[in-house]
C-alpha positions in Angstrom: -18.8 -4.6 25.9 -15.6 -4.8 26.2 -12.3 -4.0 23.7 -9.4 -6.1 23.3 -6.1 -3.9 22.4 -3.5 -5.1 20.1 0.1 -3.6 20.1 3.3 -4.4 19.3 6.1 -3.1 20.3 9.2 -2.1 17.7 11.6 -3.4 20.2 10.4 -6.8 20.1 10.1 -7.2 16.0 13.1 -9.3 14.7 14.7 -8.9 11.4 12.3 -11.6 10.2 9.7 -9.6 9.6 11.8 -7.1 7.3 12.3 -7.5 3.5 13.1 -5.9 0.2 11.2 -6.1 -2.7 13.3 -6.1 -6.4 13.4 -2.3 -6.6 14.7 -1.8 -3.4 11.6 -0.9 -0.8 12.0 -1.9 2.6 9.2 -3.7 3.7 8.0 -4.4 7.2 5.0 -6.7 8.2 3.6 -4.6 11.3 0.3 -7.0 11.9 -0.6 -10.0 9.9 -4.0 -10.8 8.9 -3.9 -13.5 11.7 -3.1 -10.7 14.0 -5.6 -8.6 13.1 -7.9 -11.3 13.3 -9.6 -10.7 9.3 -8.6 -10.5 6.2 -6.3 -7.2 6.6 -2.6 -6.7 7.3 -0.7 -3.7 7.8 2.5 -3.0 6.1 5.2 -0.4 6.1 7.4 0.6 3.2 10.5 2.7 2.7 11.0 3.8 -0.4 14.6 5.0 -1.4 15.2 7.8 -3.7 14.4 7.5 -7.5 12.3 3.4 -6.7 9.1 3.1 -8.9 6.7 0.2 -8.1 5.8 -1.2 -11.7 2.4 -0.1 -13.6 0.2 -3.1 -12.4 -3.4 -3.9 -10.9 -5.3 -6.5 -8.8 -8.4 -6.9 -7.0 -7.0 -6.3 -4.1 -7.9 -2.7 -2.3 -5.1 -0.7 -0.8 -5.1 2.0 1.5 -1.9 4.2 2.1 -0.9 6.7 4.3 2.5 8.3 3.5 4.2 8.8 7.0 7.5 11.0 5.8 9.1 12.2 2.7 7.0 12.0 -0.5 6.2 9.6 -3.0 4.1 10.2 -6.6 0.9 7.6 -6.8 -0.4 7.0 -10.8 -3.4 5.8 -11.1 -5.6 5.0 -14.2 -9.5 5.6 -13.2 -12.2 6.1 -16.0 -9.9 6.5 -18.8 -7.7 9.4 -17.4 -3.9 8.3 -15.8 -2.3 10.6 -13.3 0.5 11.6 -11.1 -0.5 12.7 -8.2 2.3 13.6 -5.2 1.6 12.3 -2.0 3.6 14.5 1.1 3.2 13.1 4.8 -0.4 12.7 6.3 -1.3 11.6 2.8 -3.9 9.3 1.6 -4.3 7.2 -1.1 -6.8 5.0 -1.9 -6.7 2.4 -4.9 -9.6 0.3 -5.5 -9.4 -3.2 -6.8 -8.3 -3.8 -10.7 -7.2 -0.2 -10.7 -3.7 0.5 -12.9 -0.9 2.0 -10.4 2.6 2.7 -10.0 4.5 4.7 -7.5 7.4 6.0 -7.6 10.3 8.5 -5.1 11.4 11.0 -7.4 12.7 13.1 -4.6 15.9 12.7 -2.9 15.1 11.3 0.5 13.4 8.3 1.8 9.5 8.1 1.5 8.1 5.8 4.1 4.4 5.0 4.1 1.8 2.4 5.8 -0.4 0.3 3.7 -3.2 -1.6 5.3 -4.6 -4.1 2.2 -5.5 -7.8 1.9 -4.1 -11.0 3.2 -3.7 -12.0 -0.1 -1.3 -9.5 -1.0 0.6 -9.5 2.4 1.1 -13.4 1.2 2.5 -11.7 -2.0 4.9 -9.8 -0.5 5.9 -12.2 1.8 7.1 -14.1 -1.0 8.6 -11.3 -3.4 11.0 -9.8 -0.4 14.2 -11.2 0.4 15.6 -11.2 3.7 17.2 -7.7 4.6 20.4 -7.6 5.7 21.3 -3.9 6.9 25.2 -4.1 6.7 24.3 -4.7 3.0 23.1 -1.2 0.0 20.9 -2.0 -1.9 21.0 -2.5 -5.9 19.3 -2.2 -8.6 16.8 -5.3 -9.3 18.4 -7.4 -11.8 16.7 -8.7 -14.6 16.2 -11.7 -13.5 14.7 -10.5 -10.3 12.3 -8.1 -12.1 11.4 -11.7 -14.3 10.6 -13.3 -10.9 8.4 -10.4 -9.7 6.4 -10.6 -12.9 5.9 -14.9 -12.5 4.9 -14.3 -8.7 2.1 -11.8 -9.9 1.1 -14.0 -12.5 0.7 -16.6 -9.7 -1.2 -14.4 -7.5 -3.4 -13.4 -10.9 -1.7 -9.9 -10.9 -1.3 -7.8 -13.6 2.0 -6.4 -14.4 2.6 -3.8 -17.3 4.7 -4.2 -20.0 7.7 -2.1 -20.4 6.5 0.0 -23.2 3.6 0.9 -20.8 5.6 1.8 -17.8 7.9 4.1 -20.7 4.2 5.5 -21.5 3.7 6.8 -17.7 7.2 7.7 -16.9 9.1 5.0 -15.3 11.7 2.4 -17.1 12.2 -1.1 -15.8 15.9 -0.4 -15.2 
C-alpha cells in the first residue's frame, strides 16, 4: 500500500488565493476540495481585533483549530446559546444547521484553520474580495453586509437578523 503526500509550500501561494470577507477576516484557501481529492477544503482565517462573524447556520459541518490569539465561538445546541473562548490548540466543532457566531474581542489577531465543505469553500470564494496588503482594512459597509446576506441566501444559508445578533452580543456595525 502505498501513500501519496500532499504539500504545499507558503512560498509558492500567490496573492490569489487570499481574501477578505465584509468584516475584515483574512482568508486563505490552503487546499481546495480538488486538492484534497473529496469534498473537504482547508481554510485559514485571521481575525483582527473586535471582527464578529454574524449569527448564522447551514448544513455544512465545520471544524476549527485556533492556531494563535483567541477568538469566542457562540453556539446554540438544544436550546441553550453560549460563548465559549477558544485560546490556541483549540477545537471547535459545529455540526450542520447549528446557530454560530465568532467573534475577537481581544486585542491581537486570532488566526485559526477550518477544514469544512466544498460547498462553503465555493461560499467564501465568492464573499472575499481580493486582498491587497498596502491597503487597512474597514469596516464592512452596508451594502457589503446586504451582499453577504444575498450570497447566503444563495448558498441556502441562514443569516440572523440584527435584533438576534444584539440578543447574543454583537451589532452589525
Amino acid at each position: 500500500m502505498s501513500t501519496q503526500l500532499f504539500t504545499k509550500n507558503t512560498e509558492k501561494r500567490n496573492h490569489h488565493m487570499q481574501g477578505l470577507t465584509a468584516d475584515g477576516t483574512l482568508v486563505e484557501f490552503l487546499a481546495s476540495p480538488d486538492e484534497a481529492g473529496a469534498d473537504i477544503c482547508l481554510i485559514r482565517g485571521t481575525m483582527p481585533p473586535g471582527v464578529a462573524v454574524p449569527l448564522h447556520s447551514h448544513p455544512d459541518v465545520e471544524l476549527f483549530y485556533v492556531l494563535e490569539g483567541s477568538v469566542e465561538s457562540f453556539q446554540s445546541r438544544d436550546g441553550t446559546p453560549r460563548w465559549t473562548t477558544l485560546g490556541a490548540g483549540g477545537v471547535a466543532a459545529v455540526a450542520g444547521n447549528i446557530k454560530h457566531a465568532w467573534r475577537n474581542s481581544s486585542s491581537d489577531p486570532a488566526t485559526v484553520v477550518m477544514v469544512t465543505t466544498s460547498k462553503m469553500y465555493k461560499f467564501f470564494q465568492e464573499v472575499t474580495k481580493p486582498f491587497d496588503p498596502d491597503l487597512t482594512a474597514t469596516p464592512p459597509t452596508p451594502d457589503e453586509i446586504q451582499e453577504l446576506f444575498r450570497a447566503a441566501a444563495r448558498y441556502g444559508y441562514w443569516m440572523g437578523s440584527p435584533e438576534e445578533n444584539r440578543a447574543i452580543g454583537l451589532s452589525l456595525g
